[in-house]
Phi, psi and omega in degrees: 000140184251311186228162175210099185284133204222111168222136166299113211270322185280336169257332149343318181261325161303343175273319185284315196307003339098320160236007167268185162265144167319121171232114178272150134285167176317314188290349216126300204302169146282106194226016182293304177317305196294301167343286212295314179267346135301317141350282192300323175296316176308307147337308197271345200273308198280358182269305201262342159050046158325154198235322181276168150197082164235134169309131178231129170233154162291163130299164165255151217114174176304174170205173179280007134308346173280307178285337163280356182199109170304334180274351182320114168082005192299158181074007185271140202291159179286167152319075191346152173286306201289337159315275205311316210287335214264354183329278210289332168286330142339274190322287180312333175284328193286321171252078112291307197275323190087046193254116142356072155279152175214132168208178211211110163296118163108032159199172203252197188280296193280321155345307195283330168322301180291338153291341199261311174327306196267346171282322168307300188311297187332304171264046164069345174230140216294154221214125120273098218256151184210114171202189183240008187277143180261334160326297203303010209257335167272010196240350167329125133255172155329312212232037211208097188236166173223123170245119203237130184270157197251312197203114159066183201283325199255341174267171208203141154212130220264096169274113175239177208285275195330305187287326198299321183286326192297347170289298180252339169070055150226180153291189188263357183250355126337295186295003167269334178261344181252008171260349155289293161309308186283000205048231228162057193287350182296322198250355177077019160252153260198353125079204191224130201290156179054022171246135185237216199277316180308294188319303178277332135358297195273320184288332169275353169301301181321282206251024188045329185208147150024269253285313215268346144321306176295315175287336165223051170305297164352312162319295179342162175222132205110103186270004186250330165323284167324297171292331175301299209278336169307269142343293178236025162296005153275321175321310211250337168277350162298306207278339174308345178284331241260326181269013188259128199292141177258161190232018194262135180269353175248049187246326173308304184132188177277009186292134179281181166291310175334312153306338178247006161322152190206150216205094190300356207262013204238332168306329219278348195273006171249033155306323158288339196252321160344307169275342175266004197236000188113314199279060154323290180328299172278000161315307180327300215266313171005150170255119174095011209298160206281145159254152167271185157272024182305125180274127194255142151295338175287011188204024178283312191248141162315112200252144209255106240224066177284106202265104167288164155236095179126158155317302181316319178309302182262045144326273161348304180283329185306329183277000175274275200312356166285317168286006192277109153346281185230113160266140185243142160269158170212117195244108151230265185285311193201149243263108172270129175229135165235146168246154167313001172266343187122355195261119168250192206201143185212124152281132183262135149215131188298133177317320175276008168053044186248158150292138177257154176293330191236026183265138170254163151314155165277004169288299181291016196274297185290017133306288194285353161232060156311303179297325203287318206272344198271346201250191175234354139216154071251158158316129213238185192193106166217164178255134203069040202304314196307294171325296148008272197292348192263002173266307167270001180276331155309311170259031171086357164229139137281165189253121189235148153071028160322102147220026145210134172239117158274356180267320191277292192338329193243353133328300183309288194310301187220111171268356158247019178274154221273351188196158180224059209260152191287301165354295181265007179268356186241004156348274223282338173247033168097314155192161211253112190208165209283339186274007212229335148323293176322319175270015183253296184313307208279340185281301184319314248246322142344289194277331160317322200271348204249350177234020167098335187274012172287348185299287208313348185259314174262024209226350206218281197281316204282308167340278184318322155322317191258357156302286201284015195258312165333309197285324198288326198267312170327282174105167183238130175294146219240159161216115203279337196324305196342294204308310179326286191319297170310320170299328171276007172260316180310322208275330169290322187259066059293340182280329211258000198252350201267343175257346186288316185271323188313322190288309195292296156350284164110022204184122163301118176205173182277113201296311210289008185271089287247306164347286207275326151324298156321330169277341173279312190266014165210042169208311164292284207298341189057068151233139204312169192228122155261354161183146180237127170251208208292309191306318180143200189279166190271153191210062185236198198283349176267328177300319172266318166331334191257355173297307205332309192312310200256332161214130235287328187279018148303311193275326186286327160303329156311322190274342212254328144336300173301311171303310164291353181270307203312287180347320204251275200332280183276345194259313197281306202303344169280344172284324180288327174273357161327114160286169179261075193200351182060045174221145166279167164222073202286189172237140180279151213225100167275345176245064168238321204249120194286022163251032171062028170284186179230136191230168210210127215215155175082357040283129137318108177254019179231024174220025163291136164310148158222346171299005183215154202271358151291302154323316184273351197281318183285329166324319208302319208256016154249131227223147157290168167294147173319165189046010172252191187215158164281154198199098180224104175286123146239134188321162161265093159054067187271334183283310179280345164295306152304333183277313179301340176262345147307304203296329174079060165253113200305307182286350172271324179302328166304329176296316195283323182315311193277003169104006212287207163271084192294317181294273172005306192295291170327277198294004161283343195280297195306306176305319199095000203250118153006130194281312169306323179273003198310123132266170214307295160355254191340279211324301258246284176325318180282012178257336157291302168315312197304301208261000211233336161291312168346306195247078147027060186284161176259190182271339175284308177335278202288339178294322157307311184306318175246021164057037128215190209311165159271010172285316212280288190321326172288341185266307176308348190274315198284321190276349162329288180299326181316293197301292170295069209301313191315338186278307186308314172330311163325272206315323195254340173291318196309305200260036175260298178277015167249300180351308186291296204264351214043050177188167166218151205208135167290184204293311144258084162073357161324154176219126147245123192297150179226073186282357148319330185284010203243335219285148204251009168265154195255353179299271192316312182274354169257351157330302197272338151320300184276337165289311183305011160253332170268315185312313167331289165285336160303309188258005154283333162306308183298327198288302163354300187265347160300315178287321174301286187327314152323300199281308177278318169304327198289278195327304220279318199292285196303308199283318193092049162258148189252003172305156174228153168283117169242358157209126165269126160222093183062257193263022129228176177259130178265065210269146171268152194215140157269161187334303242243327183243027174278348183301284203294325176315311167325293170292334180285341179284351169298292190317309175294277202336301183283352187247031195269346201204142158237125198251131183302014176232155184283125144297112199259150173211105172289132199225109161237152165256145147183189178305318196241165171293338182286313182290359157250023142266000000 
């Protein structure tokens, strides 16, 4: 054995759990950690290529730090449920894969690092512990390096005795004596109060150990110093045991180096329980992995695997795929075509998409089978069709005769998994090539038809791939003066607001900095404070909001926050993104939001503010095309309109039949006032309730929202459902019934899992409560404006129009239209909105023109 890699299992999986997002299998477990620490392991194997391999956990229970100092580790929070359940399902993948765990009741996890570290050294090999604990920073040796993760799953940084001094200017056995002065509040030891890290630092640089600290308190410089070091120099020589790690290799037992041989092809044995938990991704990363043999319909005849070279080949090859019913592609290492008889064909195209001596570009590859992809039929089978077409759109075609994407098809299909990667949608048929499709369509297109969504995939979502591929390459025209211009008014009230707190202050500093800011405004100026972690004190927007009251330079920092966001973010970041074509061109995101939105990146052109008149200020710089004119239809309250028509609730639906305020109404109801006396104050609170039932708000929810009690919110919630009883009825079936089904599904038929709803944390489960109350109505909504969209591109094409759709953003449309045809668009983009879906209530759809996107609100 050469190398022997030794990681702390408990802190490794409390660091993903922790720096990931929450991840469920279908059933329910919890796999957010287990990712996260697989990630990590996967990484350590293919970087560092261990020859060793052990996993180290505590036990649960006292350890003997517990008996020498009772308070040890005391006041540390318990362990989320959602944590605690992935330990033992952990424990078990590692020995599947044939990973070495080792834990010890009355010693910890690093204990066994340090023990396992010095049986190597002991035998000529070399030892690399991987944890996030900065305790493992005193077990560095020669043959003893440590990589200690620093931030979130991926940084890292490989500490040996030389970088550990060039960092702290100690030995590795100095951090036990400078963790003995400062403690240790994460483990509760507790060190010489007001001694911190710097301090004890400087003194064991001085003085090498404790005892010779101790020994020349006198020396010291600091009459408060003295006395600290005086006082709790028994105290601090308690905690050097507590903190020095044990290296007795017979504190272990009889486990050998032997034992922990690792083999990477030994991972493959957790593939089945891999798959069963979900963790497609990682399978994919496996090193050697095993393929299956799954009998296909893409693989019933011996598919002949013929490999061309060059465009010029496919020449040749062209009158058979013409003749072919259906074909499917895979562009990876090299360009794969299968036909529905069963035969495929491989193109070598270079990984870096560069030209090869014996290689084509995939621009030109897709040139020369122009005819094939340019016609409707053979029928195409693509994965990503949208990427697909922005490839031939490169090369000079369009793409005809789209009929299946595996990537939207397994969106649909599980809309909260975390990647739709073709690898892992081609698992199950061994690896992922063009003949591995076919049978990836006919098992979707089963479950699609077997869970309710063939409309829906096909009527709706597979459309909409070449809608938004249209939007993506149109682009929306940008007018940078506009943009300029705002920067140099923002870039003065910021310069005039940053010496303006900087004056309140008293002192020059970097605002945007969280550090230095918390020290000015709680430690110069004393202003209370409500909570500090390790980094420091908190600053964050709520925070400065309850200062504003008590001092003016909270609320100018709040203002100098906004002004510098509006800047970098939307004014310089839209600038930066102008194509030279003078348009952004974001790309629109169909598989990300599992409530069936459409989301929008590379700019986010959906996350421009519209509540504040600076925000809404930036729209001024999105403009029609020349000779054109913007044309932006938006729903009229459409998630409550659809709420009225799930719940079948009459009196809201009466509101709506007569056209009424439906937010008016609600608080003559909620108030008790006449509809004629409502005021705005009144309209505005039932307009937080109206949208705040939507997403299912609490009585704290809304009580933050609108600043007053949660008694008086909890009475606005109650007289709401009194009046609208149908809706609280909805509301408690929906989520009664995912409760059941695990989903909740709109109106056509979208479905989203909510395996939150299964979850034993009370947190996680009223999570999932309110998306099954929301989901329903969010995403029937979303489906609504897909189906518009679908529908208006269909419409603007058959009429011969040269108007284009250039933004979606959640319930509006942007269409660019020229002059001469804005009469009829106008109606016709009314006519689509409103005649898209029938609902017992109308779909309103405000429709405006002008120059700019602002003059069409």
């Amino acid at each position: 054995m050469k190398l022997l890699a030794l990681i702390d299992g408990n802190s490794l999986l409390h660091r993903a759990f922790h720096a990931l997002p929450p991840m469920n299998a279908k059933d329910g477990t919890p796999t957010g950690a287990l990712f996260g620490f697989l990630s990590m392991l996967l990484k350590v194997v293919a970087e560092e290529k261990p020859d060793g391999l052990l996993v180290a956990f505590d036990e649960h229970g006292p350890t003997f730090r517990h008996e020498l100092f009772g308070e040890y580790k005391a006041g540390r929070q318990e362990t989320p449920d959602e944590l605690r359940v992935q330990f033992p399902i952990l424990r078990e993948l590692l020995e599947k894969m044939r990973i070495r765990t080792v834990s010890k009741e009355g010693i910890e996890a690093d204990d066994i690092l340090g023990i396992f570290s010095r049986k190597a050294a002991a035998e000529g090999v070399k030892s690399l512990l991987v944890t996030g604990d900065k305790d493992a920073l005193q077990l560095v040796a020669e043959n003893v390096t440590l990589l200690l993760m620093k931030k979130g799953i991926s940084e890292t940084l490989r500490v040996t005795p030389e970088v550990l001094f060039e960092l702290y200017g100690v030995t590795p056995e100095g951090m036990i004596e400078v963790k003995s002065l400062m403690g240790d509040s994460s483990d509760n030891i507790p060190g010489v109060p007001g001694v911190g890290e710097k301090t004890a630092l400087k003194l064991i640089r001085e003085y090498g150990t404790l005892d010779e600290v101790l020994n020349h308190i006198d020396e010291i410089p600091g009459a408060k110093l003295k006395e600290r070091l005086r006082e709790n120099g028994g105290q601090a020589r308690l905690c050097l045991d507590l903190a020095r790690i044990i290296v007795d290799p017979e504190k272990i037992g009889e486990i050998s180096l032997s034992d922990c041989a690792f083999e990477p092809s030994w991972l493959n044995g957790g593939i089945d329980m891999l798959r069963a938990l979900e963790l497609r991704n990682i399978i994919s990363r496996l090193p050697e992995k095993k393929q299956e043999q799954t009998g296909t319909k893409a693989k019933k005849k011996e598919i002949e695997a013929k490999t061309l070279s060059g465009k010029e080949a496919v020449a040749g090859i062209l009158p058979a795929l013409l003749e072919a019913k259906e074909l499917s592609f895979v562009l990876a290492d090299a360009l794969t075509i299968a036909t529905d008889s069963g035969e495929q064909l491989s193109l070598p195209v270079s990984e870096q998409l560069t030209l090869l001596s014996d290689a084509d570009s995939p621009q030109e590859l897709m040139a020369a089978l122009g005819p094939v992809f340019s016609v409707e039929k053979p029928k195409k089978i693509l994965y990503d069709a949208k990427q697909w077409m922005h490839l031939l759109f490169e090369a000079g075609i369009t793409l005809r005769g789209l009929a299946f994407d595996p990537m939207i098809a397994s969106y649909l299909l599980r809309p909260s998994r975390p990647d739709y990667s073709l690898a892992e949608l081609c698992e199950s048929q061994g690896k992922p090539c063009a003949a591995a499709l076919f049978a990836v369509r006919d098992e979707m297109e089963g479950q699609l038809a077997a869970q309710g969504m063939k409309e829906l995939y096909e009527k709706i979502e597979l459309p909409l791939v070449t809608v938004l591929f249209d939007m993506e390459i149109a682009g929306f025209a940008l007018d940078p003066s506009v943009l300029k211009d705002m920067g140099v008014r923002f870039a003065s009230e910021i310069e005039a607001l940053s010496k303006e707190i900087c004056g309140l202050a008293g002192e020059e500093f970097n605002i945007l900095s969280p550090k230095q800011l918390g020290a000015v405004l709680f430690e110069k100026l004393g202003l209370p404070y409500s909570k500090k972690t390790k980094t420091g004190y908190s600053t964050d927007a709520d925070t400065l909001e309850y200062l504003s009251s008590l001092h003016p330079v909270a609320e100018r920092v709040l203002e100098y926050r906004k002004l510098t966001k509006l800047k970098s973010t939307y004014i310089d970041g839209l600038l930066a993104a102008l194509g030279s074509d003078g348009r952004v061109h974001t790309r629109f995101n169909q598989t990300v939001a599992s409530t069936g939105r459409i989301s929008s990146a590379e700019p986010n052109l959906q996350n421009i503010p519209v509540r504040t008149a600076l925000g809404r200020e930036i729209r001024k710089a999105f403009v029609a095309s020349p000779g054109n004119l913007l044309i932006g239809g938006d729903y009229s309250q459409i998630e409550l309109r659809v709420l009225a028509h799930m719940a079948g609730d009459e009196r809201m639906a009466e509101a709506f039949e007569l056209g009424q305020d439906i937010h008016a109404r609600t608080a003559a109801t909620v108030f008790g006032t006449p509809l004629e006396q409502v005021t705005q104050e009144q309209r505005s609170a039932a307009k937080a309730v109206n949208f705040g039932i939507v997403y299912g708000i609490s009585d704290y929810g809304l009580s933050q929202n609108l600043g007053i009690s949660r008694k008086q919110a909890g009475e606005y919630i109650k007289a709401y459902l009194d009046n609208y009883s149908k809706v609280r009825d909805f509301m408690q079936k929906t989520v009664e019934d995912a409760k059941q089904t695990g989903y909740a599904e709109t109106l056509f038929g979208r479905r989203r899992d909510i395996p939150e709803l299964k979850s034993t944390n009370f947190n996680t489960r009223s999570f999932g409560e309110r998306a099954a109350m929301n989901a329903p109505i969010q995403g029937t909504a979303a489906d609504i404006i897909k189906l518009a969209m679908v529908n208006l591109e269909k419409a603007l094409k058959e009429g011969g129009f040269a108007a284009k759709l250039v933004l979606q953003i959640h319930d509006e449309l942007i269409v660019d239209c020229p002059k001469n045809e804005v009469e009829r668009v106008e109606r016709l983009l009314k006519e689509v909105m409103e005649g898209v879906a029938r609902l017992c209530v109308p779909l309103v759809a405000d429709v405006r023109s002008g120059k700019s996107w602002y003059d069409t609100k």
